[in-house]
C-alpha positions as CSV (number, residue, x, y, z in Angstrom):
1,X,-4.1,21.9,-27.5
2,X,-5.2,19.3,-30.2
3,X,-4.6,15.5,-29.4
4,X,-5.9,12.6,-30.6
5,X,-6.6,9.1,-29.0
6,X,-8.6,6.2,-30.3
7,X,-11.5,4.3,-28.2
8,X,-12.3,0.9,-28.9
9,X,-15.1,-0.8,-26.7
10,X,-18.5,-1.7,-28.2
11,X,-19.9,-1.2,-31.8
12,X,-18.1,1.4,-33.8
13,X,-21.4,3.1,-34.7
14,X,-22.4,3.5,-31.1
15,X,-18.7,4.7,-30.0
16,X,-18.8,7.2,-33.4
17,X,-21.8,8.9,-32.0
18,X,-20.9,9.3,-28.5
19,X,-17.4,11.1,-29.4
20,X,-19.6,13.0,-32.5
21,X,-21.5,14.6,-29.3
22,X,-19.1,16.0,-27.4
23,X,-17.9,19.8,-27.6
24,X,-14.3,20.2,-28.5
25,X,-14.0,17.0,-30.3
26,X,-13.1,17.7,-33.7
27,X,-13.0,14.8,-35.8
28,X,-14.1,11.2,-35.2
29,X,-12.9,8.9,-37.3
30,X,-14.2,5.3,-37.5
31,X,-13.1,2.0,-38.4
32,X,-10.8,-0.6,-36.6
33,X,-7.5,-0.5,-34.8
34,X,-4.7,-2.5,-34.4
35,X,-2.4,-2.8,-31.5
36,X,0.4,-5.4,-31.0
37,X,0.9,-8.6,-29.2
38,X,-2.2,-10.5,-28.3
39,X,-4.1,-7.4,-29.3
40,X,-2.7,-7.2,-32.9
41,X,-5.8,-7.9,-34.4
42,X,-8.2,-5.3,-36.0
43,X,-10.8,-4.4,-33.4
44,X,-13.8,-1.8,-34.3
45,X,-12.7,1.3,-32.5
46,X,-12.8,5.3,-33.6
47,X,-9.8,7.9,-33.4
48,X,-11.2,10.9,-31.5
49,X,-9.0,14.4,-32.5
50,X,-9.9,16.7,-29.5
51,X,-9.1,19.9,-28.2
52,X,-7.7,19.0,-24.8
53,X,-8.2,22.8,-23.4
54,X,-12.4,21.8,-24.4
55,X,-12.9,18.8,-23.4
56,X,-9.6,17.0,-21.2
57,X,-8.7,13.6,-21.9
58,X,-10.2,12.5,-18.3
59,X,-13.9,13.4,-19.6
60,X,-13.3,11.4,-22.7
61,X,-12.2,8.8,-21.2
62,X,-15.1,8.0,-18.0
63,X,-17.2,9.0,-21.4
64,X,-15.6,6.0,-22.9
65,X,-15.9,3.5,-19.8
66,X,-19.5,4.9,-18.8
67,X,-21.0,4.4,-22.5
68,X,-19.6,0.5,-23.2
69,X,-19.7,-2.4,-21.0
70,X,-16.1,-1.2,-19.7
71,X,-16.3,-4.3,-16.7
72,X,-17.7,-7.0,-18.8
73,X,-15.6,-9.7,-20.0
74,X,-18.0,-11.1,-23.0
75,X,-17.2,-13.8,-26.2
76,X,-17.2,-10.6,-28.7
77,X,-14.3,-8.6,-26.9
78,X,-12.0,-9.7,-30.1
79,X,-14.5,-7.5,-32.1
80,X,-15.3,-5.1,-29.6
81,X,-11.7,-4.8,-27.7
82,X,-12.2,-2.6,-24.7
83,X,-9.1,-0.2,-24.9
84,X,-7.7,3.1,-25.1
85,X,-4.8,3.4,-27.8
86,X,-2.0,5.5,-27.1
87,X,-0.3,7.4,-29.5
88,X,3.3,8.1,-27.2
89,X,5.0,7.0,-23.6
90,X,3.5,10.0,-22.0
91,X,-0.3,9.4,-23.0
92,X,-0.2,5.9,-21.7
93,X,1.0,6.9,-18.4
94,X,-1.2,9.3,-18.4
95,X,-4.4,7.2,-19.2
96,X,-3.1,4.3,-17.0
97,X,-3.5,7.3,-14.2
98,X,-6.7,8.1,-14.9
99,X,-8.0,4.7,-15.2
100,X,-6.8,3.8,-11.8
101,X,-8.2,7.2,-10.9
102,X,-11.9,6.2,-12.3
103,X,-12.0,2.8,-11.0
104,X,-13.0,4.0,-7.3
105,X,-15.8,5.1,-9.0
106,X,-17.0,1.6,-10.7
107,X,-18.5,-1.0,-8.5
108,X,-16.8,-4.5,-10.7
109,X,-13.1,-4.0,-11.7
110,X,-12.4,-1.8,-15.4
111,X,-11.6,-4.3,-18.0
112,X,-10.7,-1.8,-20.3
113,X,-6.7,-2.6,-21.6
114,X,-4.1,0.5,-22.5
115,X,-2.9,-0.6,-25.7
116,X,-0.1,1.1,-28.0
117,X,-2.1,2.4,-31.3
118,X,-0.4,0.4,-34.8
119,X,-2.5,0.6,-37.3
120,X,-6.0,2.1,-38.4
121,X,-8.4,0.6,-41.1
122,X,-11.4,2.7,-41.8
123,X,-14.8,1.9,-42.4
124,X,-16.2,2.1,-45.8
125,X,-18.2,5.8,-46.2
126,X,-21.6,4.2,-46.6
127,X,-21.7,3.5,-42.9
128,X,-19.8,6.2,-41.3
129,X,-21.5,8.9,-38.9
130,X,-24.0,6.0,-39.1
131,X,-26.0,7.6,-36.1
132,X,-26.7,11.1,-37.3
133,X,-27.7,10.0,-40.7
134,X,-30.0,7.4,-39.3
135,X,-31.5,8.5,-36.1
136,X,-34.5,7.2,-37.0
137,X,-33.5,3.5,-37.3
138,X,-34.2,0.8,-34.4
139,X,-30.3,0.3,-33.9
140,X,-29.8,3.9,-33.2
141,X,-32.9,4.3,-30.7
142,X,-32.4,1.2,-29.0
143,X,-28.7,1.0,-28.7
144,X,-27.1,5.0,-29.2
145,X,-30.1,7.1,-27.9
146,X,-29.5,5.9,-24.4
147,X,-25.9,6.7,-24.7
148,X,-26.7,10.1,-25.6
149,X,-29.4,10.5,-23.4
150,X,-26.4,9.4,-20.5
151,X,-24.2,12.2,-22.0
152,X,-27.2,14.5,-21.4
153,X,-27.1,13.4,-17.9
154,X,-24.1,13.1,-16.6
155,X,-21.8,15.0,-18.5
156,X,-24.4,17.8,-19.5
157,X,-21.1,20.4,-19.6
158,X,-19.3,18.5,-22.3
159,X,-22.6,17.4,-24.3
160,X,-23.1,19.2,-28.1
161,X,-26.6,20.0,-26.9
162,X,-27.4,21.4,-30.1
163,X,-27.1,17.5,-31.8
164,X,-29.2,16.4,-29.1
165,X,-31.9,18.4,-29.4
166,X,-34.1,15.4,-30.7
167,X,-33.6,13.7,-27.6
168,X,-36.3,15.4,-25.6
């Protein structure tokens, strides 16, 4: 089943590659999202188009929290919103589950906010699927490679081990 959910939590070019990695994710699209309320500013954040019976929305999601600082409360988080956009009623309930779910798991309490998707803006083409057409520059092994190398890890199942075979 095909679904689609956006992430928003660090820098897009990091959170691009991380879903970009992933078996059963089809598409990643990246730019900034918009919610409503306090959080109806444009944040960075991707939309992730998945195939649910690949990859289920609980991976993507302790992906998402595991690969951002998911319990940090820091002076970018207009920029860098930690949040999971919902598209209808029954994915918020169902990612408010899993959230409460995870958070056993996480030592300092999730920060990350459930937020009803409004609006996407994308990033110009020049810097999309930034990672895999720059692997080679600082920002991507200082700040992406460790995310991947985490995915490796920890959710070796799920990892697109054929994108990551420059990582050993």
């Amino acid at each position: 089943m095909i679904q689609k959910i956006a992430f928003g939590g660090g820098c897009h070019w990091c959170t691009e590659a991380v879903f970009q990695s992933l078996i059963g994710v089809k598409n990643v699209a990246q730019g900034w999202v918009q919610s409503s309320d306090d959080n109806a500013t444009f944040s960075e954040a991707v939309i992730v188009i998945f195939d649910a019976s690949t990859i289920p929305l609980k991976v993507l999601v302790e992906i998402h929290l595991r690969t951002h600082k998911s319990t940090v409360q820091h002076s970018m988080r207009e920029k860098y919103r930690s949040a999971i956009y919902y598209y209808d009623q029954s994915q918020q309930e169902e990612v408010s589950t899993i959230l409460t779910e995870l958070q056993a798991s996480f030592d300092d309490k999730i920060i990350t906010q459930t937020l009803p998707f409004v609006a996407f803006k994308a990033s110009r083409a020049a810097i999309t699927n930034y990672y895999y057409s720059n692997p080679q520059k600082p920002f991507c092994e200082q700040f992406i490679n460790p995310k991947l190398k985490l995915l490796l890890r920890e959710f070796s199942e799920f990892a697109a081990k054929n994108k990551l075979l420059h990582l050993d």
